[in-house]
Structure formats: structure tokens, C-alpha cells
C-alpha positions in Angstrom: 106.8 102.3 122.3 110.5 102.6 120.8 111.6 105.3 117.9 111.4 103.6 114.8 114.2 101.8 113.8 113.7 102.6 110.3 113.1 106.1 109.7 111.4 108.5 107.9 110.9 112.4 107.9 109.3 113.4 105.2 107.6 111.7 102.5 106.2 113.4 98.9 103.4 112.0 97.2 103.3 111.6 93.9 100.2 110.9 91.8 102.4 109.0 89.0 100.4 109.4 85.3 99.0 112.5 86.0 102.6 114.0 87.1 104.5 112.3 84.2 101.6 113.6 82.0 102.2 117.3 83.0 105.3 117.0 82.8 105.2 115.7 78.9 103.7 118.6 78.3 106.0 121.3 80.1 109.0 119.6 78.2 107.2 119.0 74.8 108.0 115.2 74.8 107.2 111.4 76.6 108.7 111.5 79.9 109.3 108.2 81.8 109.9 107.3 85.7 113.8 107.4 84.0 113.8 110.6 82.4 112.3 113.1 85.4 114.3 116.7 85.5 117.3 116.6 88.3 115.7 119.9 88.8 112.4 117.6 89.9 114.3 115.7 92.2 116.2 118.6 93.5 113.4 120.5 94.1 111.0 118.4 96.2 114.6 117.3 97.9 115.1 121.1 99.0 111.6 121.0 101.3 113.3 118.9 103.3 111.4 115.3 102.2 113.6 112.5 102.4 111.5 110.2 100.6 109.4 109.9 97.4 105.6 107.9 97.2 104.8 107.3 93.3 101.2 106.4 93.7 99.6 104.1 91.0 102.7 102.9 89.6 101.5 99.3 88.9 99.6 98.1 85.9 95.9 98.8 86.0 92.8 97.0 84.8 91.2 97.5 81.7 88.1 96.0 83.5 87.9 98.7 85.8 88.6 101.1 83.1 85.3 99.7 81.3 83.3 99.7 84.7 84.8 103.3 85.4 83.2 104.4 82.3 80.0 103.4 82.8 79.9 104.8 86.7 77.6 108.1 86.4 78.4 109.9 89.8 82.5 108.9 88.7 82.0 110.3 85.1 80.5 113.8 86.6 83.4 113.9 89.6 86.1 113.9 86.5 84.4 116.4 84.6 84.1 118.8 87.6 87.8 118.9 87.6 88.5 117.7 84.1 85.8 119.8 81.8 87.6 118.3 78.5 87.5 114.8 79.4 88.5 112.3 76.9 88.0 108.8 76.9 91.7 108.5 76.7 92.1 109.9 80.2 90.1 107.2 82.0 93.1 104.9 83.1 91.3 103.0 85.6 91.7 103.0 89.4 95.3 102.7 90.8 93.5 100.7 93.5 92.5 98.5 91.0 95.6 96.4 90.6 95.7 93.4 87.9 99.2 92.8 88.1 102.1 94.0 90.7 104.4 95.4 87.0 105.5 98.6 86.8 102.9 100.4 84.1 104.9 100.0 80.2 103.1 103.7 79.7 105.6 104.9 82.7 109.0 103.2 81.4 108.4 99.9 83.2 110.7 98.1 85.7 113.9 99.2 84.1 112.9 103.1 84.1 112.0 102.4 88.2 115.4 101.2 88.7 116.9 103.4 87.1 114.8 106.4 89.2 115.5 104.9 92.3 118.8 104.6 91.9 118.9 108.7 91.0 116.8 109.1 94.2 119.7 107.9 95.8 121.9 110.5 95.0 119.5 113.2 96.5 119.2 111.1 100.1 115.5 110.0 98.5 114.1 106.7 99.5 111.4 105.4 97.6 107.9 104.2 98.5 105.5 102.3 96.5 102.0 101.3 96.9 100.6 97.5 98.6 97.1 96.9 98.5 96.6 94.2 100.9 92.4 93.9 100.8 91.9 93.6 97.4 93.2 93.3 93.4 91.4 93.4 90.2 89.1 91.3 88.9 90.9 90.6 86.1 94.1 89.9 88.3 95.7 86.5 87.9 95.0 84.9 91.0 91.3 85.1 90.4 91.7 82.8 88.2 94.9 80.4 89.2 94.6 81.0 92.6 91.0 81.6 93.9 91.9 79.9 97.4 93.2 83.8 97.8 89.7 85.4 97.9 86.4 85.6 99.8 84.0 83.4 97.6 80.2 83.0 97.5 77.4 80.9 96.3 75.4 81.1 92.9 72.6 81.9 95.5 74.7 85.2 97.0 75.7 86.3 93.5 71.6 86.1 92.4 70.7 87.7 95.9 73.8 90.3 96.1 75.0 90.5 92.4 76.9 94.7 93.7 78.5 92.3 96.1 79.8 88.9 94.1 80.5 88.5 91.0 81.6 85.8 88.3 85.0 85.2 87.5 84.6 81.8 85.6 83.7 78.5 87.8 83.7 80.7 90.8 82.0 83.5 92.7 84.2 86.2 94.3 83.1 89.0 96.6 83.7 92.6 95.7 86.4 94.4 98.1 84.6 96.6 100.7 85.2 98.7 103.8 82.1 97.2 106.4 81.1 100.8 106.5 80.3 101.6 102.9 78.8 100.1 99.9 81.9 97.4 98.0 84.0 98.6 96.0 82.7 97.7 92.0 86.0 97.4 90.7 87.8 94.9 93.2 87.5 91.8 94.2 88.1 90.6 98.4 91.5 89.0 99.5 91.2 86.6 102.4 93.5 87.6 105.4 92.7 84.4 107.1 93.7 82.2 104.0 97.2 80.6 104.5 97.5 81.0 100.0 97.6 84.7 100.5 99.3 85.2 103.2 101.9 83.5 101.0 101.7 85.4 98.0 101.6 88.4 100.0 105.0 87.9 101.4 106.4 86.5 97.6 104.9 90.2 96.3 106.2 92.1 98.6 109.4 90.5 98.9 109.8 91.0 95.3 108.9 94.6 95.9 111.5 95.3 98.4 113.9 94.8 95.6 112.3 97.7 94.1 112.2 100.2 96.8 112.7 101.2 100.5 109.0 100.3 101.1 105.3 100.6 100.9 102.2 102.5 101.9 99.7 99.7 102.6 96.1 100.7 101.7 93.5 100.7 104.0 95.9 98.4 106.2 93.3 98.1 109.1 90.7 96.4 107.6 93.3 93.0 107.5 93.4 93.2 111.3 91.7 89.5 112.6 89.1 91.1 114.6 87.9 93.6 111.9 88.6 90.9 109.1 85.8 88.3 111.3 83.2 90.8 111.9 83.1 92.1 108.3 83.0 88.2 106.8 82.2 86.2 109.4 82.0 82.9 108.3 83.0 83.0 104.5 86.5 83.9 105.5 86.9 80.7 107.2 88.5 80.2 110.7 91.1 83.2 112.4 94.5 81.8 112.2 96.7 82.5 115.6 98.7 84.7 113.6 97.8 88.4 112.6 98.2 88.7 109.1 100.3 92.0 109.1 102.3 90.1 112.2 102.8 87.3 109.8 103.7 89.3 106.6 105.6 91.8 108.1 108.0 89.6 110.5 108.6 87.2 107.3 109.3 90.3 104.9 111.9 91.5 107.6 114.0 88.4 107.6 114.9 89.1 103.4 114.6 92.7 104.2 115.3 94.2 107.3 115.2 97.9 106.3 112.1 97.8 104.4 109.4 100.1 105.4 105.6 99.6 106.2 102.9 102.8 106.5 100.0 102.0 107.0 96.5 104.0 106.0 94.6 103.4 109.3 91.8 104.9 110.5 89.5 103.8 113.3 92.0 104.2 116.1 93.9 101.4 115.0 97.0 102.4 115.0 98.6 101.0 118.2 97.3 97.7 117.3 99.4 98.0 113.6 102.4 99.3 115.4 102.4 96.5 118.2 102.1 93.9 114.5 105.0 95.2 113.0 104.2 99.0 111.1 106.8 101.6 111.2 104.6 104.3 110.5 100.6 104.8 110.9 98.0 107.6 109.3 96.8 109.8 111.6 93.8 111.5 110.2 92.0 112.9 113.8 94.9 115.1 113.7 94.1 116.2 110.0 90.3 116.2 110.9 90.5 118.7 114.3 92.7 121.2 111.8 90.1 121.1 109.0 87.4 121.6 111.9 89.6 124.5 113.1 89.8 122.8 116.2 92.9 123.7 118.1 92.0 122.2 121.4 91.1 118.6 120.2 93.8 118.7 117.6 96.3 118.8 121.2 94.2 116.8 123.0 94.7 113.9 120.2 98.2 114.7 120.4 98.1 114.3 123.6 96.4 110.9 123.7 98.6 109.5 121.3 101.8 109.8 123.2 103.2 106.7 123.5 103.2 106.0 119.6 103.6 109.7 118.2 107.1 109.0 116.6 105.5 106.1 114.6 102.3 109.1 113.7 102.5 110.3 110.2 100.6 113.4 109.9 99.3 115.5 106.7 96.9 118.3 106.0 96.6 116.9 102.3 96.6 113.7 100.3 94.9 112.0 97.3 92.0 111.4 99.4 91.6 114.3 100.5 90.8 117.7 99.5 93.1 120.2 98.8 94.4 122.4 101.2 94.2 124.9 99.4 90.7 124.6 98.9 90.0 124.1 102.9 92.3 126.8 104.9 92.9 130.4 104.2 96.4 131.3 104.4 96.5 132.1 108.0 94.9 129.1 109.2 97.0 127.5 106.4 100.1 128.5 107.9 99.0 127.5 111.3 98.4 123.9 110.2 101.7 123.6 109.0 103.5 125.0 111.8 101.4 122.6 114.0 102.4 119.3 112.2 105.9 120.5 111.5 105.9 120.4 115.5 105.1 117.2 116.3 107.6 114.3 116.1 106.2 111.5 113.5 107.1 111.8 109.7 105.3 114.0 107.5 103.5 113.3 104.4 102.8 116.2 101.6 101.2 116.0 98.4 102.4 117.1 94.7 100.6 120.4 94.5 100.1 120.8 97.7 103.0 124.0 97.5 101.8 125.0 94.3 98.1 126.0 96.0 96.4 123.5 93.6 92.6 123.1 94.9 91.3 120.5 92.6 90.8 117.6 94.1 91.2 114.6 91.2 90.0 111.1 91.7 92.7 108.2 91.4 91.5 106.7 87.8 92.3 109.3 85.4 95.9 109.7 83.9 95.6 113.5 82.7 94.9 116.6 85.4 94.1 120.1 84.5 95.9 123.0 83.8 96.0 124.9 87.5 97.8 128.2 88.5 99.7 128.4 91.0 99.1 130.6 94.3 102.4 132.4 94.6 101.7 133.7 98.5 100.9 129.8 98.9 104.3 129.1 97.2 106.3 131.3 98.7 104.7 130.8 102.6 105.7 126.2 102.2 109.4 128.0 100.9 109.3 129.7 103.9 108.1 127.3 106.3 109.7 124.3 104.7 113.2 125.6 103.8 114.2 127.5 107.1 
């Protein structure tokens, strides 16, 4: 398969509250998406990234937040990290989207503009996030347009209720990967309904005049094949068209430099390059390195060939843990040096050069004080700035 056409080398990923927060409290006063440092931008600029991710950017669901707080095993993960907890800091899931705004508590649309328009000036593109599988419950089109959304019986929502739920005259599945439990805080779009597929191109042609693209969320689990097995018949008949084929062809034609990573897992990701993705997860890479496996981390290299330039590889993300907290600095070092090598962009994660090793889970908007590891600093300055 071709380079991609639209490029990327390096992408910086930015877990958006929690990073405004912190920095509120370095500068002793509200900072917005419009007021970042230059120093900020200039900084994560000098590493060589040439774009920015601000994850959880849009405006979350106070439904969630209330189901967050009464989630036990969620309320004990954010105290491991978080020991002084507040209510405050429970912001809700940035997965759990009830409306594709920019969040008021960052500075809104205007404040985005504004940043992206100082990205600019450093050569930084800007990526935001698109959840294709799921929204809030308390999203809009729950409501106005349920045609959007896997729906089930009074019976299912007696015999299932983890798995439906009420959202007024109808019954709407929860999101789910087929290999876990669903999600409690989402509810299921339908890839094979022609509503969505609409709406999906309206939002994200309306968020291509926002940035230079998006990372779709668990992008995979919209493929037709993997769509039918997990819903079989409740999402209704597989149109001829792929969804991402569909979206992505359509969003081109208003946008034709507008960017699509996926999150793909499953070994998916020649069938979401050959539908239209520039760039795909891959995460066997990531998983032979943690394993300290040197030979299967070439021999996946080695397999993936053909697409590596469309490969985006990572040693940390939000769903991950910390790097810091997996490799000691040798093997640290060796990670690096192996995913600097290979030829698809490469993502890296705010902290990630600081050493941070907490781990913090996606609905809180506050993170804890951490040091930072100055041979960890000074070894990504080294590696990353040659």
C-alpha cells in the first residue's frame, strides 16, 4: 500500500482537563485551550511532534458523572492515584459524549480556534477525538433521533437491564466491545443505520472545520463483519457500503486533508486502511516491548510490511500504563530507539517525558501532584531532540 497522502510524524496526547487543571495551578489562575504558555507549545514542538491530540475536549454527561459516582471498582481506581478525591473531580468519561461542543470549562469553540490557529505557527496540526460506537445517554439523538441506535424490547430491558436501558418511549442498548461486559455509561450507535451514517458525516464535517483530524475510538468495532456478529439481527440488514468507506470517502470530498487514526486492535488494521484510514494503532508492537520480547516485536514488524507507513506506534497512552511504571531505563531506552526506527507516525503521551507512572482513568478532571524523573527527562531530550 501507498505512503499516506496525508501525513503525520508525531503526534502528542493531551489529556485536556487534567492538563489545563495543572497548569491553573503552576500559573496561579484559570487557564483556557486560548491561554496555554508559548513556552507549552514550544516545548512539546522541540521533541519533534508535529501534531497535538487534546483528548476529552467535548462536553461530557452529567449522567455519566452520576453513574461514575456510584461505580465501586471506578471510585477505588481514582483514589489509588487520586488519595484526595473530591466530588468535584469526577467529570465524567470523555468517552461519554452528550454533545460534539467544545467543554465551556475549557474556553469553548472560540478558545479552540483560537489554539489552533497558534498551533499553526509552531507547524502543529491538531487532532480531536470521534467516537463512532457510541454517545451518551443523555445525548440528543436518543431522544430526536433514536433511528441512530441499537434498540430493544421491554422484554430485553427486564431480561438484560446492564445491557438496555430506558431513554423515554424507547429501549436503547448500552455500547459494548463483544469481548467485555457493555459499557454503563453509553448507549450503542448503529453502523448499519442509513440516520447515522448521516449524522456521522454532518459531525464530522463540522469537525474538520475545527481541526486537521480525528482519532476514532475503538474504530474496528464499526467494521460490517464485526458490527453483524456482535448484533446480529437488532442492527438490521448490512448495507453494501462499509461504514468507515462511506464516512470517510464523503468527509474527503468537503475536506480532502482531513485526517483519520484509528484505535484498532484485532489485526484489523489492513481492513481500515484498504476503507479509507491514514493511520492505524498498532498495539502487538507495544505488547512484544512490554513482554520484553525482541524477537516477536521484529517479527510483527516484519509481518506488517506492506502497511507499516500507515502503523502508528506508542509505548504509552491513556489506556495504558505508564511507561515509566513498565520499563527500567535501559529497556526504556530500547523501546524508544526501536519505535523511533520504524517508519509510521509516532504517538507519545503528556508525561510520558516527565517519568509520570500513575496511570489516571479518563473521567476525572484533576491529576496528582507527580515528580518528575530527571534521568527519564533528560534520556526522551536526548533521544528525541538529536
Amino acid at each position: 500500500m501507498a505512503t499516506p497522502s496525508r501525513e503525520l510524524r508525531s503526534v502528542y496526547e493531551i489529556n485536556t482537563p487534567v492538563y489545563l487543571d495543572k497548569l491553573s495551578r503552576v500559573h496561579d489562575k484559570p487557564m483556557t485551550l486560548a491561554t496555554i504558555p508559548d513556552e507549552e507549545l514550544e516545548r512539546i514542538a522541540s521533541y519533534g511532534c508535529d501534531s497535538i491530540w487534546l483528548m476529552g475536549v467535548w462536553k461530557r454527561s452529567p449522567l455519566a458523572v452520576e453513574l461514575a459516582m456510584h461505580d465501586q471498582p471506578l471510585l477505588e481506581e481514582v483514589r489509588q492515584v487520586l488519595p484526595d478525591f473530591q466530588t468535584d473531580d469526577m467529570i465524567g468519561s470523555a468517552y461519554a459524549i452528550s454533545a460534539y461542543e467544545v467543554n465551556d470549562a475549557f474556553g469553548g469553540e472560540a478558545a479552540l480556534l483560537a489554539l489552533r490557529t497558534r498551533l499553526g505557527e509552531y507547524g502543529l496540526k491538531l487532532i480531536l477525538d470521534f467516537v463512532p460506537n457510541h454517545t451518551a445517554f443523555d445525548h440528543d439523538w436518543t431522544t430526536s433521533q433514536p433511528g441512530n441506535y441499537i434498540q430493544g424490547s421491554a422484554r430485553d430491558l427486564t431480561r438484560h437491564p446492564s445491557w438496555y436501558r430506558q431513554c423515554d418511549s424507547r429501549v436503547i442498548a448500552h455500547g459494548r466491545d463483544p469481548q467485555f461486559e457493555p459499557w454503563p455509561d453509553v448507549a450503542q450507535l448503529n453502523a448499519f443505520s442509513g440516520t447515522y451514517r448521516k449524522a456521522s458525516i454532518e459531525t464530522l464535517n463540522y469537525l474538520s472545520t475545527l481541526c486537521d483530524g480525528v482519532r476514532c475510538d475503538m474504530a474496528m468495532l464499526m467494521i460490517s463483519d464485526v458490527f453483524k456478529k456482535t448484533w446480529g439481527k437488532r442492527a438490521g440488514t448490512p448495507p453494501a457500503t462499509e461504514y468507515w468507506q462511506e464516512v470517510i470517502t464523503s468527509v474527503h470530498q468537503q475536506s480532502e486533508d482531513f485526517i483519520f487514526i484509528a484505535e484498532c486492535y484485532w489485526d484489523m488494521q489492513p481492513t481500515l486502511v484498504e476503507q479509507g484510514f491514514d493511520y492505524c494503532y498498532d498495539k502487538d508492537v507495544y505488547d512484544s516491548l512490554v513482554a520484553g520480547d525482541a524477537t516477536e516485536a521484529h517479527a510483527r514488524v516484519a509481518a506488517t510490511v506492506e502497511i507499516a507507513p500507515h502503523l502508528m506506534h506508542f509505548i504509552e497512552n491513556h489506556d495504558e500504563p505508564r511507561a515509566a511504571s513498565l520499563f527500567d531505563l535501559d529497556s526504556h531506552r530500547a523501546a524508544i530507539n526501536f519505535i523511533t526506527s520504524l517508519p509510521g507516525p509516532l504517538l507519545w503521551h503528556d508525561g510520558q517525558f516527565d517519568g509520570y507512572k500513575l496511570k489516571l482513568p479518563v473521567h476525572i478532571g484533576r491529576g496528582p501532584d507527580e515528580p518528575t524523573d530527571p534521568a527519564i527527562s533528560e534520556m526522551y531530550r536526548d533521544e528525541l531532540t538529536k
